[in-house]
MARLUMFI-302964 format. One record per residue (C-alpha): residue number from 1; x, y, z. Coordinates in nm, 4 decimals. Layout:
BEGIN
(NUM; (X; Y; Z))
...
//
This chain:
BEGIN
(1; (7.3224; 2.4439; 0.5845))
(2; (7.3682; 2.2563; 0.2840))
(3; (7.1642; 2.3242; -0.0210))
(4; (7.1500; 2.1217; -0.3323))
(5; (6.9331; 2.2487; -0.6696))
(6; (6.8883; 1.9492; -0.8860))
(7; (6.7146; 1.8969; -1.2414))
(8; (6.6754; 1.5874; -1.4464))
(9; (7.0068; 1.7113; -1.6642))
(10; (7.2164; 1.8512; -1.3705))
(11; (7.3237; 1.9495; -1.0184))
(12; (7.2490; 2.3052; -1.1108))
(13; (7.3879; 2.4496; -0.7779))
(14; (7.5378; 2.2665; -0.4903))
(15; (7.6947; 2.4229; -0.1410))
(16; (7.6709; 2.5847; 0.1625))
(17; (7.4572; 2.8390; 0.2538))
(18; (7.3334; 3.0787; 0.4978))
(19; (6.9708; 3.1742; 0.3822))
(20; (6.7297; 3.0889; 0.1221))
(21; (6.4015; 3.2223; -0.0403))
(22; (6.2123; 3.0235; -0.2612))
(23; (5.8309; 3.1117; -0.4290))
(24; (5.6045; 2.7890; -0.3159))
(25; (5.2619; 2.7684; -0.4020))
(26; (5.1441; 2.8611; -0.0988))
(27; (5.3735; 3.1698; -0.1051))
(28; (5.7018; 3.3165; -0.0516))
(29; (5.8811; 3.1504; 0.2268))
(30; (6.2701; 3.1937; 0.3933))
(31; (6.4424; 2.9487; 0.5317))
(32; (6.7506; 2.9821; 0.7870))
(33; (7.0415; 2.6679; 0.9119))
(34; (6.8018; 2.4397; 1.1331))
(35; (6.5068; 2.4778; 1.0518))
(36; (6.1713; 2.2429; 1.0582))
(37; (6.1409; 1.9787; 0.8980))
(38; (5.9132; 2.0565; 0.5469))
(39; (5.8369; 1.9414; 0.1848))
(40; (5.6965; 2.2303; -0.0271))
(41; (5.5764; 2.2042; -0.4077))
(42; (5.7581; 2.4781; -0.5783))
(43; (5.6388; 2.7600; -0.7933))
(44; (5.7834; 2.9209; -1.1066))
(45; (6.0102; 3.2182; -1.0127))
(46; (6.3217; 3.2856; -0.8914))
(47; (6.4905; 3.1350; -0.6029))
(48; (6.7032; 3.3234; -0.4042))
(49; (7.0439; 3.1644; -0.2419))
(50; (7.2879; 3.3903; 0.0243))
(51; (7.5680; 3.1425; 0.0165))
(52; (7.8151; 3.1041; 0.3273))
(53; (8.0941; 3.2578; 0.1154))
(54; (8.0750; 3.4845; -0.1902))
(55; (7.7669; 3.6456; -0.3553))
(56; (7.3704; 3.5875; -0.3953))
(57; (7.2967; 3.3584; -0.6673))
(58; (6.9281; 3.3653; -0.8150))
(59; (6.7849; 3.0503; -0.9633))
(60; (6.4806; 3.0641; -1.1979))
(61; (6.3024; 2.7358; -1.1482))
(62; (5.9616; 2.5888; -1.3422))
(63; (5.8440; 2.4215; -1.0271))
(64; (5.9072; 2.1428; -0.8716))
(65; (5.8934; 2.0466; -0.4590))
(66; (6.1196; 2.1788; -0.2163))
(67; (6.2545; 1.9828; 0.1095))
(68; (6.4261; 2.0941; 0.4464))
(69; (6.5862; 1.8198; 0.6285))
(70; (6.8465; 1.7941; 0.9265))
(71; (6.9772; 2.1069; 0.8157))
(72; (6.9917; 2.0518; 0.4462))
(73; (6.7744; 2.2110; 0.1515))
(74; (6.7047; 2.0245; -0.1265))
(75; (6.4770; 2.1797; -0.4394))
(76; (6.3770; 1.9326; -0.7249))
(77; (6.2556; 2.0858; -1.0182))
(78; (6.2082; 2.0268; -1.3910))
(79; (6.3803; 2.2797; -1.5504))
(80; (6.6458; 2.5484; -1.3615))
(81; (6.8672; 2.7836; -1.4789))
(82; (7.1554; 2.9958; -1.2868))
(83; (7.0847; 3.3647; -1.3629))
(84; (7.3434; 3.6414; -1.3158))
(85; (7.1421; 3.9385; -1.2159))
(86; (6.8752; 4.0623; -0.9853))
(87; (6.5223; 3.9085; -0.9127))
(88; (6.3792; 4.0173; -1.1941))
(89; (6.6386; 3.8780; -1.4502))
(90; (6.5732; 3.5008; -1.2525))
(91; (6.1822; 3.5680; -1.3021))
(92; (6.2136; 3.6505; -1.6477))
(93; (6.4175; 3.3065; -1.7213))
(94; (6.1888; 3.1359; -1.4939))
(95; (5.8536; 3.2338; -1.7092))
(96; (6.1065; 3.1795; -2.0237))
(97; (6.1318; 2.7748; -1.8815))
(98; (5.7583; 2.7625; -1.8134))
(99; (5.6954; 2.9232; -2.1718))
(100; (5.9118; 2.6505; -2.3476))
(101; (5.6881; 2.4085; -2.1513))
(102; (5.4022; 2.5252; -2.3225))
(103; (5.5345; 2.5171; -2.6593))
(104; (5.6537; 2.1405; -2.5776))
(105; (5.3095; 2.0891; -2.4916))
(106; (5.1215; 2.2243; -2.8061))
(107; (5.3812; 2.0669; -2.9835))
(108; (5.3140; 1.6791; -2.8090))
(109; (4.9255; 1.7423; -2.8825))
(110; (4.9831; 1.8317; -3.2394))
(111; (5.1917; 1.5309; -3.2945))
(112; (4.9088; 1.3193; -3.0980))
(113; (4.6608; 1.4283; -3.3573))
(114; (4.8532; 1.3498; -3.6633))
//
């Protein structure tokens, strides 16, 4: 199936493959080539890819919405970045993007005020 990770900046991953786990806010959920149709709003966390060839990539994301269509995947989100390492590692970057939001927040409201 063809997958496609895509923030405002980038194409942050693009390719085939063969099974996907991604955090939604309902929960955890895995998707396999063909399945239903579905739109899902994203969670922060990590996003797990098992591409057709070569090895598992892990994407922390800061939410977004997720769709599965005629056999392709695509996840919108704000802010991703590609993490080398396990689970954990993508986690850790994906509370890192959703901490920066924060700060960009506080920082809008401050300047609001002045």
């Amino acid at each position: 199936m063809r997958v496609d990770v895509v923030s405002p900046e980038s194409i942050v991953w693009s390719g085939e493959a063969e099974f996907i786990v991604a955090k939604t806010v309902e929960g955890e959920i895995g998707i396999l080539a063909n399945h239903e149709p579905l739109m899902a709003a994203l969670a922060t966390g990590a996003v797990e890819i098992v591409p057709a060839e070569g090895e598992r990539l892990r994407v922390g994301v800061h939410g977004g919405f997720l769709q599965v269509f005629e056999n392709s995947v695509t996840l919108l989100t704000d802010r991703a970045t590609l993490v080398e390492g396990d689970v954990d590692a993508a986690r850790e970057v994906a509370a890192a993007l959703a901490s920066e939001e924060d700060v960009d927040d506080t920082r809008a409201v401050a300047d609001e005020g002045e």
